[in-house]
ZAMARGU-4260 file (C-alpha; in steps of 0.2 Angstrom, whole numbers, plus 5000, padded with zeros to 4 digits):
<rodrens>
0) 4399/4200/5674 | 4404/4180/5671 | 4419/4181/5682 | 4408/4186/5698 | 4390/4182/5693
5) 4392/4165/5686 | 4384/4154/5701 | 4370/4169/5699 | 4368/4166/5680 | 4370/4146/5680
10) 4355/4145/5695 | 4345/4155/5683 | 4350/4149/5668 | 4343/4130/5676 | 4328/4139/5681
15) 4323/4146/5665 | 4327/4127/5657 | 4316/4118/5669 | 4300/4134/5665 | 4302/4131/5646
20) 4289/4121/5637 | 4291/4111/5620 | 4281/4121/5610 | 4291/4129/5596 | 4293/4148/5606
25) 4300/4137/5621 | 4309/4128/5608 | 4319/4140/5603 | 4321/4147/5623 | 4328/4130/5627
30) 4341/4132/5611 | 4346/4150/5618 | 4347/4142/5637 | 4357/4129/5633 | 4372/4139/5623
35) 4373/4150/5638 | 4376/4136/5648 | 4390/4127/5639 | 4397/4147/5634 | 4397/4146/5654
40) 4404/4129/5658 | 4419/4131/5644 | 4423/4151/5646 | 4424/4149/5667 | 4433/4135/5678
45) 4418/4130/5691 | 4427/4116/5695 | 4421/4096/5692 | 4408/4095/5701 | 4397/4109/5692
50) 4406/4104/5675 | 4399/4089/5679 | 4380/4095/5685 | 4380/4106/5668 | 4385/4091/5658
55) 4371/4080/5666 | 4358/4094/5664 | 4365/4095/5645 | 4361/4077/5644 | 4345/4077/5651
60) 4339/4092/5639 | 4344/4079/5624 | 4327/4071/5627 | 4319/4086/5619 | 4310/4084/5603
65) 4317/4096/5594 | 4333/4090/5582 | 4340/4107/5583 | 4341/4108/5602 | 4348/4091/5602
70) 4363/4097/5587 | 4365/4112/5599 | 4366/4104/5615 | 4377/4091/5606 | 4389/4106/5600
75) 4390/4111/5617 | 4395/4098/5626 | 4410/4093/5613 | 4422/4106/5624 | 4417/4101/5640
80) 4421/4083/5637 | 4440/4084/5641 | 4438/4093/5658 | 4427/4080/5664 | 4436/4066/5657
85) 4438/4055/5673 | 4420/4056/5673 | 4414/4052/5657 | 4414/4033/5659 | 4396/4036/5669
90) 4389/4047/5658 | 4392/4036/5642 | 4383/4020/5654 | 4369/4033/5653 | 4370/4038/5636
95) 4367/4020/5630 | 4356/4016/5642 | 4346/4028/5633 | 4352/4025/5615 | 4343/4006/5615
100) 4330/4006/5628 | 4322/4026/5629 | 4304/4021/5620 | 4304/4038/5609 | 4311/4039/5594
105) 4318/4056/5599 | 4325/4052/5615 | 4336/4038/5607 | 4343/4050/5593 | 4344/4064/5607
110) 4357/4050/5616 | 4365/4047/5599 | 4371/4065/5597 | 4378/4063/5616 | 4388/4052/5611
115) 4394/4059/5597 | 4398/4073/5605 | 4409/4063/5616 | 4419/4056/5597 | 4420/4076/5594
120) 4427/4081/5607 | 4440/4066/5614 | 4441/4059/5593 | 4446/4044/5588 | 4456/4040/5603
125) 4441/4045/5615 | 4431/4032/5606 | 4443/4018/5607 | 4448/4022/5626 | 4431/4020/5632
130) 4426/4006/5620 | 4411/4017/5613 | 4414/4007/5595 | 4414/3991/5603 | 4397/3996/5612
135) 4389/4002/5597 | 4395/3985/5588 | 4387/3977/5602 | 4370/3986/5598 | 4370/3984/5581
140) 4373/3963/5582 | 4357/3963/5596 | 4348/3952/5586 | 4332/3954/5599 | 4332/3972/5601
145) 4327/3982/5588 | 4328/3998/5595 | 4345/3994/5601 | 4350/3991/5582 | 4340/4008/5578
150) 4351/4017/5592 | 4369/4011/5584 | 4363/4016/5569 | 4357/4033/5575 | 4374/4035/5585
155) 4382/4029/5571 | 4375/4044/5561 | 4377/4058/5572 | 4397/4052/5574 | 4400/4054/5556
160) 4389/4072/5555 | 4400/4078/5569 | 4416/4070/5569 | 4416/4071/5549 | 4432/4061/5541
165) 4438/4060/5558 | 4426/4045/5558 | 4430/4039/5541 | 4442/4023/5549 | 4429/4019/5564
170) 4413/4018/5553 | 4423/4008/5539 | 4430/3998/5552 | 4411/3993/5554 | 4406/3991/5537
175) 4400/3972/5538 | 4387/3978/5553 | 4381/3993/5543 | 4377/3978/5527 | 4370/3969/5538
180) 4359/3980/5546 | 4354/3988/5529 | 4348/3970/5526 | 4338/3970/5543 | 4321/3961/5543
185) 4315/3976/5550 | 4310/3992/5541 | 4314/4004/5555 | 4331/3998/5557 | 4334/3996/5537
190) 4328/4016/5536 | 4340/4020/5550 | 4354/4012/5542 | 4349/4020/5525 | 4349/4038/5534
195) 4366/4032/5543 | 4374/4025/5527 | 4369/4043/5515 | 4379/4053/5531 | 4394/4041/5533
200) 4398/4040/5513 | 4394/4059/5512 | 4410/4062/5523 | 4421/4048/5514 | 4438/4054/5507
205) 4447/4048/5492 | 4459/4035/5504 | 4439/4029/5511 | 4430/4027/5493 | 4447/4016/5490
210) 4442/4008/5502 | 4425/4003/5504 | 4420/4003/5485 | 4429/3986/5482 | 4420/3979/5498
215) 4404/3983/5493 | 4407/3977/5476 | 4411/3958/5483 | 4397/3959/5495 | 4386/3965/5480
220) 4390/3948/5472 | 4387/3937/5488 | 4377/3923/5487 | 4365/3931/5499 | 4351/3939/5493
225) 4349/3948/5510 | 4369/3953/5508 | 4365/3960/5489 | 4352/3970/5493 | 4361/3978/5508
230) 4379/3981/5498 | 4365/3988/5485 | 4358/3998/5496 | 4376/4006/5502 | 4384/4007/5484
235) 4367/4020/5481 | 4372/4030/5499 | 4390/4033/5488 | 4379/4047/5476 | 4379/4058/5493
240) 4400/4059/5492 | 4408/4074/5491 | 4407/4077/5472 | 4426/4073/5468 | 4426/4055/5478
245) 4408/4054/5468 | 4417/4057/5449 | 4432/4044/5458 | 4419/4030/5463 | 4404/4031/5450
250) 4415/4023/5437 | 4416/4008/5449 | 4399/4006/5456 | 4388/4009/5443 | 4391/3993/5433
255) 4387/3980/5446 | 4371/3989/5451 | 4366/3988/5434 | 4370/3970/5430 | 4360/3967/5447
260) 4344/3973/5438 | 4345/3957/5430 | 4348/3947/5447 | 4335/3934/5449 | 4328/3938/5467
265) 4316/3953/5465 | 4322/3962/5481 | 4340/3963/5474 | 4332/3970/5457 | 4321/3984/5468
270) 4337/3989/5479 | 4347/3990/5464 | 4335/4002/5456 | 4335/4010/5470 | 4352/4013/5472
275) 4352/4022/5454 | 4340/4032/5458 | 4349/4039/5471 | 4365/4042/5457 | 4351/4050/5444
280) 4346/4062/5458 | 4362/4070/5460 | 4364/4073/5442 | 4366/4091/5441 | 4365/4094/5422
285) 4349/4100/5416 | 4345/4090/5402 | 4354/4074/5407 | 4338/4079/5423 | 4326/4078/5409
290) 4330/4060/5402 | 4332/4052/5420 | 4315/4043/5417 | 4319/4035/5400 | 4336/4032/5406
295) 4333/4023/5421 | 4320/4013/5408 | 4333/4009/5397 | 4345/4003/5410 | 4331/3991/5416
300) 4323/3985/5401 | 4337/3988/5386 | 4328/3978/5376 | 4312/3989/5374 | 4318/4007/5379
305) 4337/4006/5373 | 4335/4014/5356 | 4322/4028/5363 | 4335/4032/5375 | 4348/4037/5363
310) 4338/4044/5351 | 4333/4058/5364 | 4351/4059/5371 | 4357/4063/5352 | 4343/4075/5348
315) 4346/4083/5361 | 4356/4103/5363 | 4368/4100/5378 | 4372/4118/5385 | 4378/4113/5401
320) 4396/4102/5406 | 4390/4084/5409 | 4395/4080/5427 | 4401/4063/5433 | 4383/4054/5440
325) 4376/4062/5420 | 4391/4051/5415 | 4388/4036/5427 | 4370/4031/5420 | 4375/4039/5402
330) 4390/4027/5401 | 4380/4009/5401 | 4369/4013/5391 | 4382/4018/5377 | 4391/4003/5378
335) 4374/3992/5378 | 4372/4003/5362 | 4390/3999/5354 | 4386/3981/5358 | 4368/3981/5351
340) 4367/3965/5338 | 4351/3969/5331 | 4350/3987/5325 | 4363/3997/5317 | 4357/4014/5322
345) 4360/4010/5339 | 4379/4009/5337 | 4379/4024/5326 | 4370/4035/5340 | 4381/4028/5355
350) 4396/4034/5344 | 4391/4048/5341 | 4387/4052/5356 | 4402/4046/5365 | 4411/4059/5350
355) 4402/4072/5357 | 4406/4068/5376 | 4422/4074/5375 | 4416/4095/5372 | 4404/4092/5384
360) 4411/4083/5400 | 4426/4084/5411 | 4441/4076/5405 | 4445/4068/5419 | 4428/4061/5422
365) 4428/4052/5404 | 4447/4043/5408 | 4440/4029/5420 | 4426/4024/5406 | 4442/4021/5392
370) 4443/4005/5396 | 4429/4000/5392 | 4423/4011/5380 | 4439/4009/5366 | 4436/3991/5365
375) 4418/3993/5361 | 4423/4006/5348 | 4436/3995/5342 | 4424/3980/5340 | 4414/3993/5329
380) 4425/3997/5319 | 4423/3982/5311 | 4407/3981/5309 | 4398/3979/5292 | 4389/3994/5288
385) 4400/4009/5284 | 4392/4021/5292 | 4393/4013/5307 | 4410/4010/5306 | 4415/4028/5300
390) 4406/4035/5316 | 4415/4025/5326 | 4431/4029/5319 | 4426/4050/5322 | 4422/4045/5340
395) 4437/4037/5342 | 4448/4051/5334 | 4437/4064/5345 | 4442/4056/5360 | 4461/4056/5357
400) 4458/4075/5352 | 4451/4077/5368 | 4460/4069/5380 | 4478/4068/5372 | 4486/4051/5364
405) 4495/4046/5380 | 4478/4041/5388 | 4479/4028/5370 | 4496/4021/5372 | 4495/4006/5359
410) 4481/4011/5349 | 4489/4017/5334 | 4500/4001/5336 | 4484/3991/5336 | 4477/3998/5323
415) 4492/3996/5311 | 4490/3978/5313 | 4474/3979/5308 | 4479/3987/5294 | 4492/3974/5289
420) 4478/3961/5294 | 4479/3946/5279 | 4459/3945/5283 | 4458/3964/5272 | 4440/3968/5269
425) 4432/3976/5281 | 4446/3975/5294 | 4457/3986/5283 | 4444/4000/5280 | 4437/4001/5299
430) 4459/4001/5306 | 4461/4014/5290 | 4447/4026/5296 | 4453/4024/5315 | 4471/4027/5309
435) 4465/4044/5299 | 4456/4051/5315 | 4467/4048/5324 | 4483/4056/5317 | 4468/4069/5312
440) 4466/4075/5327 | 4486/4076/5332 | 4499/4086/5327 | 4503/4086/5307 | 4522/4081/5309
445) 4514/4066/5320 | 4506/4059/5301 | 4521/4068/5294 | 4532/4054/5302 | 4521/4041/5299
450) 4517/4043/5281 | 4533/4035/5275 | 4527/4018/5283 | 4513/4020/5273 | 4523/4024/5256
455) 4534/4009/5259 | 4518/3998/5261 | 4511/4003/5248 | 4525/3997/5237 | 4523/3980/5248
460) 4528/3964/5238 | 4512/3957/5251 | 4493/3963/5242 | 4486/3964/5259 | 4499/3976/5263
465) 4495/3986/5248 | 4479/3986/5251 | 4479/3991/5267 | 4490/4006/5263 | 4479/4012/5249
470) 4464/4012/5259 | 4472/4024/5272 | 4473/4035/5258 | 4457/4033/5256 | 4451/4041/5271
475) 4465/4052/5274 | 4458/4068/5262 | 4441/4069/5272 | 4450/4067/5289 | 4463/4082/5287
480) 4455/4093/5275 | 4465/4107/5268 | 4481/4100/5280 | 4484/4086/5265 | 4486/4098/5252
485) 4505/4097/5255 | 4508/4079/5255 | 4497/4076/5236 | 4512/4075/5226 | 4519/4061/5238
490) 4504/4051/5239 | 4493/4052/5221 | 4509/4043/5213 | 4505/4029/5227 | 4487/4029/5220
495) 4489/4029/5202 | 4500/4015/5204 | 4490/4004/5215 | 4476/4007/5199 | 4487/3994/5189
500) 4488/3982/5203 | 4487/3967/5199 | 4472/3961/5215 | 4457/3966/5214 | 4456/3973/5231
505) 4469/3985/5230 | 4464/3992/5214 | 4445/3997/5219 | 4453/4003/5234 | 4466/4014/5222
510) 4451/4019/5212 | 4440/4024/5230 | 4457/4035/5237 | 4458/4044/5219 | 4440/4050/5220
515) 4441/4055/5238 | 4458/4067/5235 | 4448/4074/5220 | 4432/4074/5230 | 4442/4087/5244
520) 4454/4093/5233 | 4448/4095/5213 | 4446/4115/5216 | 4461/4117/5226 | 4474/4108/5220
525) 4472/4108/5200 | 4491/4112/5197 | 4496/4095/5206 | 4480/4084/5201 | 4477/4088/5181
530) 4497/4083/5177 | 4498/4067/5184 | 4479/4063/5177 | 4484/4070/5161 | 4501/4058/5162
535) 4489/4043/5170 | 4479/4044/5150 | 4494/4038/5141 | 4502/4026/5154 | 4506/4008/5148
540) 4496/3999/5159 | 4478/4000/5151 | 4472/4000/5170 | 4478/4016/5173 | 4470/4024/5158
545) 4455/4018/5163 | 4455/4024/5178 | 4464/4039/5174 | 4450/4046/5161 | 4436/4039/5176
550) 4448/4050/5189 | 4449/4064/5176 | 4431/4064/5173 | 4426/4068/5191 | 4438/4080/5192
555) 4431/4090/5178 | 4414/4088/5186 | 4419/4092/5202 | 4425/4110/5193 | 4410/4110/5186
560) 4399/4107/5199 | 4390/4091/5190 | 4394/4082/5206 | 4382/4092/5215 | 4368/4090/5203
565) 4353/4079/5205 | 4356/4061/5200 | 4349/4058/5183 | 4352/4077/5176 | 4364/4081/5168
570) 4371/4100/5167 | 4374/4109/5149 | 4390/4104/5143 | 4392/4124/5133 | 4390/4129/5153
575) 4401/4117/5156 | 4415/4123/5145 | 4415/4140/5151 | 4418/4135/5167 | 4432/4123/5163
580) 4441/4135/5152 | 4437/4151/5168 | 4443/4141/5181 | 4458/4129/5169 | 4462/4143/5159
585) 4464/4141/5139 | 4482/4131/5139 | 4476/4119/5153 | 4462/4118/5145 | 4466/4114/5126
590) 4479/4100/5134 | 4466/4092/5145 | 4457/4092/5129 | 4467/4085/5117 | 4473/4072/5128
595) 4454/4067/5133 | 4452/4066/5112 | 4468/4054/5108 | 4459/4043/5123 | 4445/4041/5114
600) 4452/4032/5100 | 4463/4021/5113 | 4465/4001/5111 | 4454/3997/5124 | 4435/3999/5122
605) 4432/4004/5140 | 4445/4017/5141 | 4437/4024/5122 | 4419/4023/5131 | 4422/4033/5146
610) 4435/4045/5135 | 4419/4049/5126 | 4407/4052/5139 | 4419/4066/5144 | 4424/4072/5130
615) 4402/4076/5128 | 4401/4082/5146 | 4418/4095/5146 | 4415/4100/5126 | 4399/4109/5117
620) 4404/4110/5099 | 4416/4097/5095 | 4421/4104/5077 | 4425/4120/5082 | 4436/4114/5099
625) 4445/4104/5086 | 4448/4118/5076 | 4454/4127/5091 | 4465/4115/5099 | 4472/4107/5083
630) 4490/4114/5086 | 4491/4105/5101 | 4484/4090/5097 | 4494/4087/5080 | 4509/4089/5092
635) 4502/4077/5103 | 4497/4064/5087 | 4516/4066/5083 | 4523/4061/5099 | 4510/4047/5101
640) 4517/4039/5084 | 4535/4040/5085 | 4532/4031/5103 | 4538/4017/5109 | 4523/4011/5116
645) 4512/4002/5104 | 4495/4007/5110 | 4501/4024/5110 | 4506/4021/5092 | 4488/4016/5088
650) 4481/4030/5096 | 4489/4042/5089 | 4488/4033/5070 | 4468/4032/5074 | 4464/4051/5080
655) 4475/4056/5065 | 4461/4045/5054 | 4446/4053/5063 | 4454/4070/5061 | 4459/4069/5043
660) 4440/4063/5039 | 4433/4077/5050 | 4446/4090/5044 | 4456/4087/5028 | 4456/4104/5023
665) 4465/4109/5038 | 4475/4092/5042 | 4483/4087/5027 | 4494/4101/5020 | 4501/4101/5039
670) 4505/4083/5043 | 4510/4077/5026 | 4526/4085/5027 | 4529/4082/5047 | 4525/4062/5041
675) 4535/4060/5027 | 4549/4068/5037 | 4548/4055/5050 | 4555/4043/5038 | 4572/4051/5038
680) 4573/4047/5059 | 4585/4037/5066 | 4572/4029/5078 | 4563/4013/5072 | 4547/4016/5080
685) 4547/4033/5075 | 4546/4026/5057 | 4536/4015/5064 | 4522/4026/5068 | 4525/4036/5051
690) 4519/4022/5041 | 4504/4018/5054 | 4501/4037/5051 | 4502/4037/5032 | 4490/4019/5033
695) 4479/4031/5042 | 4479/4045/5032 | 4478/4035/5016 | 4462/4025/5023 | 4454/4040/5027
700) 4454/4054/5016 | 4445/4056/4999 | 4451/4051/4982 | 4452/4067/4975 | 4460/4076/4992
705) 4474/4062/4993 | 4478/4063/4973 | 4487/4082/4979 | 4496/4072/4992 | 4502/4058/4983
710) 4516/4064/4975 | 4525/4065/4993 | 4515/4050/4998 | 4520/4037/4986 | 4540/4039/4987
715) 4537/4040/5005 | 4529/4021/5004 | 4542/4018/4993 | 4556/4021/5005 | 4547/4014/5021
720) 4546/3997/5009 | 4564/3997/5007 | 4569/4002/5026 | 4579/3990/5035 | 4568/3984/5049
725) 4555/3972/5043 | 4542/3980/5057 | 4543/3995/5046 | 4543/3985/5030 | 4527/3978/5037
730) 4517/3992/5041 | 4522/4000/5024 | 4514/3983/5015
</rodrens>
């Protein structure tokens, strides 16, 4: 019935406005009311002058208490505001009229909404051809009304609640006013600006956070105190953006308003705190929400609350993603923790927990915090306690795991240099364990390109060089696991012969990459770690024995699971030899044998020492292992005397002493023969080693077991005394 009854139904309609009370049923009467007459005014064509009566009646009824008739009269109003255009300059005088001088607090935000439904339905445009900004501007700078300033603000508010983005440029436009007015003497306008500040920054966009974080920053830095607090006071309204503009502008805002805790005027340090406790009540992860308190502590007061704050983050069992304001007040008080001086279990827990953030936040929330969270793990991973630097190095790898090397485009670069560093040290070991992380946690033909560098520098004519190379080996076994196994027999050679250099450094460092592959690998990878350690027993180089028979030691324990004892036990060496003969097998384990006993009787007291201790641990009845291996072993005697190795020589001339004491019966009818044969050999030190041998065999058997003997001794002598070397004339005398 519109088409023909609407004069009919508008006269009632005023009616009916004009009978309801402001009691909460009339309320609600008034709401109904008013839709009916802006549904009238916008479905029917009555023409200017009742367009204009409805609008005016609209614009009375915003005086109502009630903030929901106000938002409904608001929404009806936005259509009628074109058709009325030529008249609208009269009602927007009244409009402000109201805005600074109606006495009620809801009369003025009732005029606010007026006008903002004037920006809803005319936009932008609309506000700049009636110069409503530059009205507003004008309110907000009336230094001697205070409910003018309240009014802008209110307006200020409703535009940005209607008008949403389509008010972003306007407001922004503004931005100096609204810090000023956040700053205001007055509480009533500071509030209002507050409320107007949470709904404008609610509605930014990506473009507008771009745009109004950098400002607020600078302002935040003022000289002003009145300025700081207010840019404080804006920067906390940012938690109310839209939550991707949030995870975009967090990264920048929360470290000013944190180094503003420690400003010097106590109003900037109370808006500052204020402002974070705006970002900690957005966090949505539940138990980031349980740590707000301690965490805002620890932002304030590092020095008492720091460590109490990570200790709870790290014992506690995140289940839910870590969203970007959990990040924001998580983030500085990581770093303060990577940069604590005083306690070491601080930049443990902050790396760890950095580790960790990578399963448990967004990706692309972490990326802003990089830059400042790599150097801080950089700087740790030089840090003096190992722990702490091995930490570091996991988080470090974790984070390339996580977000992919091309967010880490020079790391490894840098951390090479440090690994070629002349200052060596700690330097070396904190660039290693980065370096083993990191190519950890990438693809295996990414090390697998790399490892030649290594190789080369291994072989380095530079010791720092060396060593730097040998302690990425180092860490390399526990870093890749079971992925290494492949690369052993390219890398042990590097270590065994970085056992024999000639620094220190590069030596203990050989000696700490030997015990890690065995460590990880002594079970696994036997048939590639016994031969060379077997080899390393015999090798010219006294060093390398040494540190072959310590190398071969913890291997045979590691089998055995002595590594895993308690320290100061010792476990049952007849336990001990079944399991090394189970998991070796006999062969491997007459050879592994035989070699350790020639070591014991080596040149060098250290290498016989630790040769022993092995020998005890790996065998339970030393006469009847002899008896078993005795095949082997003579072969190996053999080989040791016609070497040309001198030491070997000895070794070889020594055992066959020791045995020939323990085991004549069984020695002499075999080796006599074998010895005096050796005679007849073209090779000098063959001979060489005969007559040691003889010297031996003679020195220790018995009187009445070498009389048998001496029939093929004493022409043996005879000829050795006649031979035409005089090294072999020698060692017959």
């Amino acid at each position: 019935f519109g088409e023909s009854q609407h004069e009919t139904m508008l006269a009632h309609f005023e009616s009916c406005l004009d009978e309801a009370s402001h009691a909460v049923s009339g309320t609600l009467l008034r709401e109904a009311i008013v839709i009916f007459l802006g549904a009238l005014a916008k479905k029917f064509n009555l023409g200017m002058e009742k367009t204009c009566a409805i609008v005016d009646r609209l614009i009375d009824s915003l005086e109502t208490p009630s903030e929901q008739v106000q938002q409904t009269i608001s929404e009806c109003l936005s259509p009628l505001m074109k058709p009325i255009k030529s008249e609208l300059p009269k009602f927007i005088e009244k409009l402000f009229e109201k805005l600074q001088k109606s006495k009620e607090t809801y009369q003025r935000r009732g005029a606010a909404y007026g006008i903002a439904s004037i920006g809803k339905g005319l936009g932008v445009p609309g506000l700049s051809q009636f110069g409503i900004m530059d009205k507003l501007k004008e309110l907000l700078e009336n230094k001697k009304s205070i409910s003018a300033r309240e009014g802008g603000l209110y307006a200020f508010e409703c535009l940005s609640k209607r008008m949403k983005r389509g008010f972003e440029a306007s407001a922004i436009s503004k931005l100096d006013n609204l810090l000023a007015c956040c700053g205001d003497s007055s509480p009533v306008v500071r509030e209002a600006a507050s409320v107007a500040a949470r709904e404008i920054m609610s509605q930014l966009s990506n473009h507008g956070v771009k745009r109004v974080v950098p400002a607020l920053v600078k302002a935040l830095g003022d000289r002003a105190w009145r300025t700081q607090t207010a840019a404080a006071e804006l920067l906390g309204s940012m938690a109310f953006c839209a939550p991707k503009q949030l995870s975009a502008c967090l990264p920048e805002i929360v470290p000013p308003l944190v180094e503003s805790l420690a400003s010097t005027h106590i109003e900037v340090q109370k808006c500052s705190k204020k402002a974070l406790g705006h970002i900690a009540s957005v966090v949505r992860n539940p138990e980031v929400q349980g740590h707000i308190p301690i965490l805002l502590q620890a932002l304030d007061n590092p020095t008492t609350y720091l460590e109490d704050a990570l200790g709870k983050l790290i014992k506690t069992n995140y289940v839910h993603v870590i969203d970007s304001p959990s990040l924001a007040l998580l983030m500085p008080i990581l770093q303060r923790g990577l940069h604590a001086s005083r306690t070491t279990s601080a930049k443990k827990k902050a790396a760890q927990i950095i580790g960790n953030m990578t399963k448990l936040a967004d990706h692309k929330d972490l990326v802003p915090y990089l830059e400042v969270l790599l150097p801080a793990l950089m700087n740790t991973l030089v840090d003096q306690i190992p722990e702490t630097r091995s930490v570091s190095a996991a988080a470090i790898g974790y984070l390339v795991k996580g977000l992919g090397e091309e967010r880490f485009p020079d790391l490894v670069e840098k951390l090479y240099a440090n690994l070629r560093a002349p200052e060596g040290g700690i330097v070396h070991s904190g660039a290693a364990q980065g370096l083993a992380q990191v190519f950890s946690s990438l693809d295996i033909q990414r090390f697998e390109t790399f490892l030649p560098t290594m190789l080369l520098n291994a072989n380095s004519d530079e010791a720092h060089i060396r060593g730097g190379a040998i302690n990425f080996f180092v860490f390399v076994p526990s870093a890749f696991g079971k992925r290494l196994e492949t690369y052993l027999p390219r890398i042990l050679p590097a270590v065994l012969q970085g056992l024999a250099d000639e620094a220190e450094p590069v030596r203990e460092a050989s000696m700490r990459a030997g015990q890690a592959i065995i460590h990880e690998y002594g079970s696994s990878s036997l048939d590639v770690l016994l031969p060379l350690l077997e080899g390393g027993l015999f090798h010219v180089n006294y060093r390398i024995r040494l540190s072959s028979v310590t190398l071969l030691s913890d291997l045979l324990g590691r089998i055995t699971g002595a590594d895993d004892e308690e320290e100061g036990t010792m476990q049952d060496s007849a336990e001990s030899a079944k399991i090394l003969a189970s998991v070796l097998g006999e062969d491997k384990y007459d050879s592994v044998l035989s070699a350790l006993y020639l070591t014991r009787s080596d040149t060098v007291r250290a290498v016989q020492q630790q040769a022993l201790l092995t020998w005890k641990a790996a065998v339970h009845n030393t006469p009847a292992t002899l008896r078993k291996i005795l095949p082997l072993l003579l072969k190996r005697i053999i080989n040791c005397l016609g070497s040309s190795n001198e030491d070997k020589r000895h070794a070889g001339s020594k055992t066959l002493g020791d045995l020939v004491q323990k085991l004549p019966d069984m020695i002499l009818p075999t080796i006599v023969p074998i010895i005096v044969n050796g005679l007849k050999n073209d090779s000098v030190d063959t001979r060489l080693g005969v007559c040691l041998g003889l010297a031996e065999i003679v020195k220790s058997s018995r009187r009445h077991v070498l009389g048998s003997y001496l029939d093929h001794i004493i022409p043996s002598v005879r000829l050795a005394l006649c031979d035409t070397e005089e090294e072999v004339r020698e060692a017959a005398t």
